[in-house]
Residue frames as qw, qx, qy, qz and C-alpha x, y, z in Angstrom:
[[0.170, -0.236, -0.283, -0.914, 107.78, 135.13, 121.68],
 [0.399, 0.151, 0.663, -0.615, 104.62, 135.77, 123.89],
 [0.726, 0.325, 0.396, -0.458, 101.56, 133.50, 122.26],
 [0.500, -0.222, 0.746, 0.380, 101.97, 131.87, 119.72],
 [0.533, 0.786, 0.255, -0.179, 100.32, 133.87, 116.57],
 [0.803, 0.386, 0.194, 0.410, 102.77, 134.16, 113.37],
 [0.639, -0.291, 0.038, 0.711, 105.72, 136.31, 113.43],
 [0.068, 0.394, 0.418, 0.816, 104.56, 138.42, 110.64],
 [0.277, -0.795, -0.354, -0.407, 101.71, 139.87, 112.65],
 [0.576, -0.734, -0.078, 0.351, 104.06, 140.99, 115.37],
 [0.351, -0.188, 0.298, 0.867, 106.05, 142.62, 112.90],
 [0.067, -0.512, -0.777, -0.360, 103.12, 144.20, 111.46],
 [0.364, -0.762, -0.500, 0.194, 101.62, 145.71, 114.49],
 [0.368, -0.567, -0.067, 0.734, 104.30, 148.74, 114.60],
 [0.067, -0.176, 0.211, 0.959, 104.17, 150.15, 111.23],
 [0.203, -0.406, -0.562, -0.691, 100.37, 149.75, 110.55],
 [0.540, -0.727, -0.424, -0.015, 98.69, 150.17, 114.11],
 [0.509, -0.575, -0.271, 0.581, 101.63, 152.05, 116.42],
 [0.427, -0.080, 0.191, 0.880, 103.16, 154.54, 114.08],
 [0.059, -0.594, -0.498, -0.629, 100.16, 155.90, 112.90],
 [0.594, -0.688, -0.417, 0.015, 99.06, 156.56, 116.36],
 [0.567, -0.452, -0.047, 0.687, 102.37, 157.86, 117.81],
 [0.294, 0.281, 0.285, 0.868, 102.09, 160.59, 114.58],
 [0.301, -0.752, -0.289, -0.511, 99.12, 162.08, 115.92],
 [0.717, -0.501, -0.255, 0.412, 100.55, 161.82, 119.39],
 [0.503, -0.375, 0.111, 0.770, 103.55, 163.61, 118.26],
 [0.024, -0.597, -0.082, -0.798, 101.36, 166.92, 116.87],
 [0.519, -0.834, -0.171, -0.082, 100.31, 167.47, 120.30],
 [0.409, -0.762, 0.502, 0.013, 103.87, 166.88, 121.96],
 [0.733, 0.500, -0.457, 0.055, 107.01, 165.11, 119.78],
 [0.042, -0.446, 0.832, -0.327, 108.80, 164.52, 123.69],
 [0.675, 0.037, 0.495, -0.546, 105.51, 162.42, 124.50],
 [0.903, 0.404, -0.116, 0.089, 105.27, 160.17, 120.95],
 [0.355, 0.608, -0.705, 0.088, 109.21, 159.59, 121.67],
 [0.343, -0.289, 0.779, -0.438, 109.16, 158.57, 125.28],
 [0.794, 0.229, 0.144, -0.544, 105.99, 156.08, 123.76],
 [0.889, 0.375, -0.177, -0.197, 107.92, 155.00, 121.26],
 [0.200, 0.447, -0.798, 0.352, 111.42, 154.11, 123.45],
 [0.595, -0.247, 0.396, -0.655, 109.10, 152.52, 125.65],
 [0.924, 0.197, 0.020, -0.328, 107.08, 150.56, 123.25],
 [0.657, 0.601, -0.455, 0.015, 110.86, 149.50, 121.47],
 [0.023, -0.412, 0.811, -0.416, 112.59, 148.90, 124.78],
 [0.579, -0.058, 0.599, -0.550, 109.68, 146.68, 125.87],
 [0.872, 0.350, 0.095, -0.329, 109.41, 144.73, 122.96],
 [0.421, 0.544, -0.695, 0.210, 113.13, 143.92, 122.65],
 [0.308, -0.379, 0.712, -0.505, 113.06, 142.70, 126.08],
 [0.485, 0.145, 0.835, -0.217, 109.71, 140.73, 125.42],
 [0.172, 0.114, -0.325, -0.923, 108.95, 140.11, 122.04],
 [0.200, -0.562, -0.709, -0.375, 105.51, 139.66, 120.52],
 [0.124, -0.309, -0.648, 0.685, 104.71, 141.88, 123.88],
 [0.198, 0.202, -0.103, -0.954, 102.73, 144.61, 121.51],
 [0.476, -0.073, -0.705, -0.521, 101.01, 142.19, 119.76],
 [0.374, -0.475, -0.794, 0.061, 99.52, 140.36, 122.80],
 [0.106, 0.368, 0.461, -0.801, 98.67, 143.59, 124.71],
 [0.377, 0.231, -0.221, -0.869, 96.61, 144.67, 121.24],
 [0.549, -0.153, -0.738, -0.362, 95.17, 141.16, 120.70],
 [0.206, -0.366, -0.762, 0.493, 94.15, 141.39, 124.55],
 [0.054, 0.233, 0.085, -0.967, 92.76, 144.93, 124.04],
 [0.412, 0.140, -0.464, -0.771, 90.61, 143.96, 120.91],
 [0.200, -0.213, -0.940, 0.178, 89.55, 140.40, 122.69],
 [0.020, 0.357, 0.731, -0.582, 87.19, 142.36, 124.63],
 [0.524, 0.446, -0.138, -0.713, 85.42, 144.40, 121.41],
 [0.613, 0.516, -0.477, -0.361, 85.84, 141.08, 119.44],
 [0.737, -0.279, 0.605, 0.109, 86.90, 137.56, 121.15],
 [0.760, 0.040, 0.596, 0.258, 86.91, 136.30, 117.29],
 [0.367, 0.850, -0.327, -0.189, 88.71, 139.22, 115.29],
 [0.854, 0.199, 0.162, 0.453, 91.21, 137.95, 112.85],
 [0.392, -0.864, -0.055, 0.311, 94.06, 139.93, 113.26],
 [0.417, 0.029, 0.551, 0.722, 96.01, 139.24, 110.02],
 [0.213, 0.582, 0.699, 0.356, 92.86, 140.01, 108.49],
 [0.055, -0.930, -0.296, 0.211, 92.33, 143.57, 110.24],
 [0.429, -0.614, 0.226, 0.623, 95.93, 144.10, 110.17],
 [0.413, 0.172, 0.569, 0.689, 95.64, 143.81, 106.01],
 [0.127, -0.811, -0.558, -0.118, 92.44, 145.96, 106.00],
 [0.362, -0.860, -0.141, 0.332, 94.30, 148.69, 108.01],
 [0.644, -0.102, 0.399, 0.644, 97.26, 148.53, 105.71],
 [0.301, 0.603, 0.568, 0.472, 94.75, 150.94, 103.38],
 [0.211, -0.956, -0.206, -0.002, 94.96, 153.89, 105.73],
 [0.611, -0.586, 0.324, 0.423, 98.53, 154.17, 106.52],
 [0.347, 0.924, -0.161, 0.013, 101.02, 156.63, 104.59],
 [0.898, -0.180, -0.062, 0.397, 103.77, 155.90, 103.75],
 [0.187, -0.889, 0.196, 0.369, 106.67, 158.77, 104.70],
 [0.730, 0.592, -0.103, 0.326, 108.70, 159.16, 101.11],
 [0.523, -0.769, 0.335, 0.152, 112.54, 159.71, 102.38],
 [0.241, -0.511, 0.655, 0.502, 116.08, 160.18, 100.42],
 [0.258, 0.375, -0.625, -0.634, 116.47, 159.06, 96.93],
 [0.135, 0.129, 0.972, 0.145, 113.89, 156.28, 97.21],
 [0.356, 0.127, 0.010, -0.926, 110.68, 158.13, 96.27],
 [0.635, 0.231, -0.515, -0.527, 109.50, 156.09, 93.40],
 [0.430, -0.025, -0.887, 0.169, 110.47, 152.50, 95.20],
 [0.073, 0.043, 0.509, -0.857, 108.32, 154.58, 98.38],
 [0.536, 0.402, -0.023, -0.742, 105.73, 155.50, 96.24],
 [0.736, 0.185, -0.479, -0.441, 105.06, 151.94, 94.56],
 [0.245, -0.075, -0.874, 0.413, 105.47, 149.74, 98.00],
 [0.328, 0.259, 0.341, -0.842, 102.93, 152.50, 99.23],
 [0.642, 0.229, -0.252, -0.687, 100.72, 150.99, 95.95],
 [0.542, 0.010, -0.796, -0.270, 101.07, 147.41, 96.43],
 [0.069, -0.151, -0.700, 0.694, 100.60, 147.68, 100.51],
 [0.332, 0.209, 0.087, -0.916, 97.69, 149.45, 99.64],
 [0.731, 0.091, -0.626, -0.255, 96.39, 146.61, 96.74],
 [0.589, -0.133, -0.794, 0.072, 96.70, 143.63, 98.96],
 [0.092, 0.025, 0.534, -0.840, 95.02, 145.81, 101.81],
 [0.435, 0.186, -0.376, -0.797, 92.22, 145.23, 99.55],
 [0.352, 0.137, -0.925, -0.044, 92.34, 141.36, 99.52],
 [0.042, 0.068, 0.887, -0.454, 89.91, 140.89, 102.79],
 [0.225, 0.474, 0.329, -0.785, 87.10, 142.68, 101.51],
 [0.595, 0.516, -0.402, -0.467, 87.47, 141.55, 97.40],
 [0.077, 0.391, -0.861, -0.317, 88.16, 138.42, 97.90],
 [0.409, 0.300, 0.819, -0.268, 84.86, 136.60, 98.03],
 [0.688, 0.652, 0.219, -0.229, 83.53, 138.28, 94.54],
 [0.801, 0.016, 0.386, 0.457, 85.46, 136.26, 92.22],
 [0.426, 0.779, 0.211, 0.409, 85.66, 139.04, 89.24],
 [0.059, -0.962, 0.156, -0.216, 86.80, 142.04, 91.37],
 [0.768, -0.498, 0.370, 0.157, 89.49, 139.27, 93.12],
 [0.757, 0.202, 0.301, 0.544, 91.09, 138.43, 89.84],
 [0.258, 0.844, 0.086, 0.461, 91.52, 141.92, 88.77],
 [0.517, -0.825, 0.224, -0.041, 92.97, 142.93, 92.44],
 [0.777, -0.427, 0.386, 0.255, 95.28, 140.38, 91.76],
 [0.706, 0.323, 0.219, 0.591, 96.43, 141.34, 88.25],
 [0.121, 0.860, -0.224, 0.443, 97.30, 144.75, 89.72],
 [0.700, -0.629, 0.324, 0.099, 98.97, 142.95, 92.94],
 [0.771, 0.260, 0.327, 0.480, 101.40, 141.05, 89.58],
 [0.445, 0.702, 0.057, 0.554, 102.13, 144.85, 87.89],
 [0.084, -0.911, 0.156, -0.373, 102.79, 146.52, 91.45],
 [0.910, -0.223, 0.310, 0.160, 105.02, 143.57, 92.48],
 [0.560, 0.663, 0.265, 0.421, 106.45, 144.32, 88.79],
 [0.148, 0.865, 0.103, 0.469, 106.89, 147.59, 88.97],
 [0.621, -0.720, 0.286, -0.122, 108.22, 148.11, 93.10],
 [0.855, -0.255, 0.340, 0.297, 110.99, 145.33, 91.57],
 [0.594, 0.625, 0.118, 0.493, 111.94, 147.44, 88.91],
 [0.057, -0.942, 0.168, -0.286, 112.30, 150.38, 91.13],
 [0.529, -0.798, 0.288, -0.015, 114.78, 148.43, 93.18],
 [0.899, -0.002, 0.273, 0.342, 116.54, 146.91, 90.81],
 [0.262, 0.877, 0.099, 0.391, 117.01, 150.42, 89.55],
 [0.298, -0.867, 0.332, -0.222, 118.59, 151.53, 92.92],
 [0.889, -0.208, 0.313, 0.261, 120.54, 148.24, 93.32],
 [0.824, 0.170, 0.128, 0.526, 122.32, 149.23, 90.61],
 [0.036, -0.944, -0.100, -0.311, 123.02, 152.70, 91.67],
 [0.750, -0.655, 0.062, -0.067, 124.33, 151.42, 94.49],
 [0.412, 0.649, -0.586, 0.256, 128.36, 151.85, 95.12],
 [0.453, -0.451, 0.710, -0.295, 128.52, 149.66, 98.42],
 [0.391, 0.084, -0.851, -0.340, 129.32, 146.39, 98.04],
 [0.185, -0.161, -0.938, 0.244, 127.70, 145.31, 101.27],
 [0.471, 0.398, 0.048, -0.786, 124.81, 147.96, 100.57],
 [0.444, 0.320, -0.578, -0.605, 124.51, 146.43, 97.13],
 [0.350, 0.076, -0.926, -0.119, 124.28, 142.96, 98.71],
 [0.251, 0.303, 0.630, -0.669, 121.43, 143.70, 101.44],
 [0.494, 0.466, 0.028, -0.734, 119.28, 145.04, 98.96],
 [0.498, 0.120, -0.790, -0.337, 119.98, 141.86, 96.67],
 [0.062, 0.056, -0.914, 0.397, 118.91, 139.94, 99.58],
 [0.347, 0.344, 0.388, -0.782, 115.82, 141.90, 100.46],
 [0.283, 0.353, -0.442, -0.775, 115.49, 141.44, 97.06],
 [0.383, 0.139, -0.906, -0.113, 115.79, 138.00, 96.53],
 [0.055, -0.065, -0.910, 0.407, 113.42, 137.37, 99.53],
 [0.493, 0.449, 0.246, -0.703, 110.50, 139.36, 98.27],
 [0.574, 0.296, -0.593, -0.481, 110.45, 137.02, 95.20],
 [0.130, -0.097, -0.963, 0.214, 110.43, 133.96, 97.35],
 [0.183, 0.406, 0.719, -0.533, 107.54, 135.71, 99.04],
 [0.430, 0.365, -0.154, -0.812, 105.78, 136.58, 96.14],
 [0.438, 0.144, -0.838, -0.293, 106.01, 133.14, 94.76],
 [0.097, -0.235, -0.885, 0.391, 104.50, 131.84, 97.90],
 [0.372, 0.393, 0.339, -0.770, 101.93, 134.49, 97.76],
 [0.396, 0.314, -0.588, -0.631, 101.33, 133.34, 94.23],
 [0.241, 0.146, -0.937, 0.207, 101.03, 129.75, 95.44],
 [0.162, 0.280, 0.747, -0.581, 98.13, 130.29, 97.88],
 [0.235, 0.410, -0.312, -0.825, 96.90, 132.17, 95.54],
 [0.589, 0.162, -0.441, -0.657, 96.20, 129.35, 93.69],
 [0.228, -0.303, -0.906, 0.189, 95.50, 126.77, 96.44],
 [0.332, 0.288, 0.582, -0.684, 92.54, 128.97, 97.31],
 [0.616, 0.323, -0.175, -0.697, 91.06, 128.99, 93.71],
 [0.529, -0.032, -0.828, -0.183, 91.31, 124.93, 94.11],
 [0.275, -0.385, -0.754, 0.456, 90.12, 124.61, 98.35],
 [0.299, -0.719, -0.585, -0.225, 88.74, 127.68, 99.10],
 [0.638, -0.563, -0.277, 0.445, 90.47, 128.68, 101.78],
 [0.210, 0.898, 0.080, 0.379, 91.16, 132.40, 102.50],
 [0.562, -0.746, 0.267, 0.237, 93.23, 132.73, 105.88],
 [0.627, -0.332, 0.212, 0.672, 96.08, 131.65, 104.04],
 [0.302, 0.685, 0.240, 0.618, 95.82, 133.95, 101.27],
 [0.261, -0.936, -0.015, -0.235, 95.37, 136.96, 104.06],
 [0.569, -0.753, 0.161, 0.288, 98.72, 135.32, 105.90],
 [0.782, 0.273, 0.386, 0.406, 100.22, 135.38, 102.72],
 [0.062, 0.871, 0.332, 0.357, 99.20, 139.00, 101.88],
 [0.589, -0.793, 0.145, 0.056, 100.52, 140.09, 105.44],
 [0.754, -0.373, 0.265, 0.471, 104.05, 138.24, 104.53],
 [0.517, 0.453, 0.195, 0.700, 104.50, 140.62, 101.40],
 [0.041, 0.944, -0.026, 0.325, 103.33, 143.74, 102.68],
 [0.718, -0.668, 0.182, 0.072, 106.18, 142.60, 105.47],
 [0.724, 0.057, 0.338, 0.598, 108.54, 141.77, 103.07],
 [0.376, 0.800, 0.196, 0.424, 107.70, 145.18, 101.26],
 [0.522, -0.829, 0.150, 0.137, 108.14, 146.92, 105.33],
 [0.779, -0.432, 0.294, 0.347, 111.71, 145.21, 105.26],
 [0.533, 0.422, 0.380, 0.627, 112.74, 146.34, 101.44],
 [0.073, -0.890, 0.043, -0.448, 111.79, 150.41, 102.32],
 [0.613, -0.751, 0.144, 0.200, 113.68, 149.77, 105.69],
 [0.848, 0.018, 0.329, 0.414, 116.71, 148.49, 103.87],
 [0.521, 0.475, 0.172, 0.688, 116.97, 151.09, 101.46],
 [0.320, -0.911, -0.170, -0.200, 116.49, 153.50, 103.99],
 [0.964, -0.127, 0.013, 0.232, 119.46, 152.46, 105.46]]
């Protein structure tokens, strides 16, 4: 991978900084936002992290010392998410915790409005695992059924881990991880709507 910034912010970069961008592209001209976006995909298979260092070169020159987890969670608050096939509800409550922990850079220095962010990050965690445990069992593939346990089963790990930092910042202080923490759910959330998309 080119540089050597966490994996999660190069997965990151396409659905909260390119896609948005390629939609407005593609009202003007939908052959122009393709060719953009076979480009961008064929050039980032080849070399990955390549998006990420052309945007963390781009922004270097408005910013030498932007935090890029930290914008990338911040941006997370603008970005729609497209509702598609029978997953509405699971759509539509990823789209509410992605949103919550977009929140996190900006609430987390006043201590009151942080704890409250974070007992609605717990009910829309909650709630986003109900909806897929709802569609898990819907589900007549076994090897459907067993992705989506997976996906599953890895967005609790990362939730526990987000949970974790969580409370190593309310003993150190320390906010970066909380923000790369923050970043690895809404990524884990990315990878749970891909899945059931599927």
């Amino acid at each position: 991978m080119i540089g050597e910034r966490p994996p999660v912010t190069a997965n990151l970069i396409l659905p909260i900084l390119i896609k948005p961008v390629l939609k407005k592209i593609e009202a003007q001209s939908q052959e122009a936002a393709l060719d953009i976006k076979i480009a961008l995909l064929r050039a980032e298979s080849a070399f990955p992290g390549l998006i990420l260092e052309m945007i963390t070169q781009l922004t270097k020159h408005i910013d030498p010392n932007l935090d890029m987890i930290k914008c990338l969670l911040t941006l997370q608050g603008s970005v729609t998410d497209s509702e598609e096939n029978s997953s509405i509800e699971l759509n539509r409550r990823a789209s509410t915790l992605k949103k919550i922990l977009s929140r996190i850079p900006n609430e987390i220095s006043d201590r009151k409005v942080f704890l409250e962010t974070i007992k609605e990050v717990a009910s829309a965690i909650k709630k986003l695992l109900d909806s897929l445990t709802d569609i898990i069992s819907k589900t007549e593939s076994q090897s459907r059924r067993q992705k989506l346990e997976d996906r599953k089963r890895d967005f609790i790990k990362c939730s526990k881990r987000f949970s974790n930092k969580l409370k190593e910042f309310f003993k150190e202080g320390e906010a970066q991880s909380v923000f790369i923490s923050a970043a690895q759910l809404i990524n884990q959330t990315y990878a749970i709507q891909l899945t059931v998309k599927l």
